[in-house]
BALOBA-1460 file (C-alpha; in Angstrom, 3 decimals):
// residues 71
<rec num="1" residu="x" x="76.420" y="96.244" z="113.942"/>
<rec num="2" residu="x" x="77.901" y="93.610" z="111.700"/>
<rec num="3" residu="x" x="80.977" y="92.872" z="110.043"/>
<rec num="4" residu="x" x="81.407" y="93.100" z="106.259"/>
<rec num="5" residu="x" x="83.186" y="93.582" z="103.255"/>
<rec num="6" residu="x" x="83.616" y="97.156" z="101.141"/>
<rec num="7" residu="x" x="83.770" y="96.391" z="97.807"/>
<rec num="8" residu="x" x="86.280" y="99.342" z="97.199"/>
<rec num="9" residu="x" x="86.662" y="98.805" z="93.001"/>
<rec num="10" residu="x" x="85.027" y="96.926" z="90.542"/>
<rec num="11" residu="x" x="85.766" y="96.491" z="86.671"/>
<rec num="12" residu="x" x="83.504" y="93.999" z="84.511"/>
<rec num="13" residu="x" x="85.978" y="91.502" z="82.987"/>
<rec num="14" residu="x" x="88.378" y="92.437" z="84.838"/>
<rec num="15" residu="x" x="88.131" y="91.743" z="88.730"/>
<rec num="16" residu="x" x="87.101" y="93.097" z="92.348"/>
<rec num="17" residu="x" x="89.139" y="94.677" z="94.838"/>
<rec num="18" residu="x" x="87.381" y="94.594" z="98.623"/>
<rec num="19" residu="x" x="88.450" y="94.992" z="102.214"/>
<rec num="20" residu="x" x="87.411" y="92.322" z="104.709"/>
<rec num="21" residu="x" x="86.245" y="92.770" z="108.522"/>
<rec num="22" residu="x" x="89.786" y="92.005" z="109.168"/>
<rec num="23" residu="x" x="91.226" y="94.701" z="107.212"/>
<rec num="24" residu="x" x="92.865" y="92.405" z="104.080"/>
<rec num="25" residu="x" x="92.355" y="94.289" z="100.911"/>
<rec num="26" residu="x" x="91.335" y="91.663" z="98.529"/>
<rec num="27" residu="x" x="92.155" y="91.845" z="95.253"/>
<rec num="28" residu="x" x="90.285" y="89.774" z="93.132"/>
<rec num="29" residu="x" x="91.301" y="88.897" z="89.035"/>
<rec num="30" residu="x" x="90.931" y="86.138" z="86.641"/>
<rec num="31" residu="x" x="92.498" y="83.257" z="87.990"/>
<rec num="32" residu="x" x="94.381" y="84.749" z="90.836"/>
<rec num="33" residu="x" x="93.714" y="86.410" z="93.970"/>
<rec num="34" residu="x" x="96.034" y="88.873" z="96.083"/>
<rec num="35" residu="x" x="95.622" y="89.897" z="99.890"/>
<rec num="36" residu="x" x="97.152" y="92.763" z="101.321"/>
<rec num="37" residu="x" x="97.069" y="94.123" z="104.322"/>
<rec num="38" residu="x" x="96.285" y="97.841" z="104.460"/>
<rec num="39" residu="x" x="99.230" y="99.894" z="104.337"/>
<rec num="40" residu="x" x="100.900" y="96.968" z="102.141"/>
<rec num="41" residu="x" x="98.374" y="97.687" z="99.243"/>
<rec num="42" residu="x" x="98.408" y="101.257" z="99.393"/>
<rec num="43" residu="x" x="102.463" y="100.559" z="98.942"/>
<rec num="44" residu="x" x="101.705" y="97.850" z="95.884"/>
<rec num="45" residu="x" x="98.709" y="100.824" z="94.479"/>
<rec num="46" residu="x" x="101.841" y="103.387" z="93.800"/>
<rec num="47" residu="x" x="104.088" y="100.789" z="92.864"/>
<rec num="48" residu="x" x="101.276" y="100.008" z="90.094"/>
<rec num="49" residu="x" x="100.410" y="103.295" z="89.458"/>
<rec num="50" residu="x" x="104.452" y="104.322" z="88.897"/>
<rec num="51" residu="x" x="104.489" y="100.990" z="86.634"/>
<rec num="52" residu="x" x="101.717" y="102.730" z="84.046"/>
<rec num="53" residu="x" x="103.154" y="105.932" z="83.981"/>
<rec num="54" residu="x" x="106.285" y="104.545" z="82.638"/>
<rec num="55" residu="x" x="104.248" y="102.660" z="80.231"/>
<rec num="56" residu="x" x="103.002" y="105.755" z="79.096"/>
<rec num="57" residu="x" x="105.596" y="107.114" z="78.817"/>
<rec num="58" residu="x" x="107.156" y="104.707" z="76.833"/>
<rec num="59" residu="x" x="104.296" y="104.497" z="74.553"/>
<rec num="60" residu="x" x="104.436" y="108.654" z="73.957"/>
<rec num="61" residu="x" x="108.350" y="108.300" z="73.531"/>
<rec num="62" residu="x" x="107.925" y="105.467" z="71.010"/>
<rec num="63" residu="x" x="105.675" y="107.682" z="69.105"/>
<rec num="64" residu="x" x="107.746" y="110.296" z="69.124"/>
<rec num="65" residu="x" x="110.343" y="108.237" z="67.593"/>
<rec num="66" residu="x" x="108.054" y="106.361" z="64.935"/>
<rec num="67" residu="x" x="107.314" y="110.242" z="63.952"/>
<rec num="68" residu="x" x="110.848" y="111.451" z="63.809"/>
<rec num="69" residu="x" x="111.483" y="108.286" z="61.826"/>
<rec num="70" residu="x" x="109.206" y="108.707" z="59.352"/>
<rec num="71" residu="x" x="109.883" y="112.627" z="58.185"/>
């Protein structure tokens, strides 16, 4: 049985992100690629993850302000 890549997540216009035979997540974007070894992307995937909740956050706080503002 051969070796291959998983493609593990795709977006169109936005990038790839696959796993080699050697077990290097590759992530793929415009311009720039990242390589990670396993447990070193799961680690950078809930560092990203915690990064958009805060931005969410933010966002539904900054609403919440614009509203208060405005009554």
């Amino acid at each position: 049985m051969g070796m291959r890549n998983i493609m593990l997540a795709k977006r169109n216009g936005i990038g790839s992100i696959q796993k080699c035979c050697h077990g290097v997540v590759h992530i793929h974007l415009d311009g720039i690629s990242l390589r990670f070894k396993e447990d070193a992307f799961v680690d950078f995937a809930f560092m990203v993850k915690e990064a958009s909740s805060r931005l969410i956050e933010e966002g539904i706080s900054q609403l919440l302000s614009e509203s208060d503002e405005e009554k």
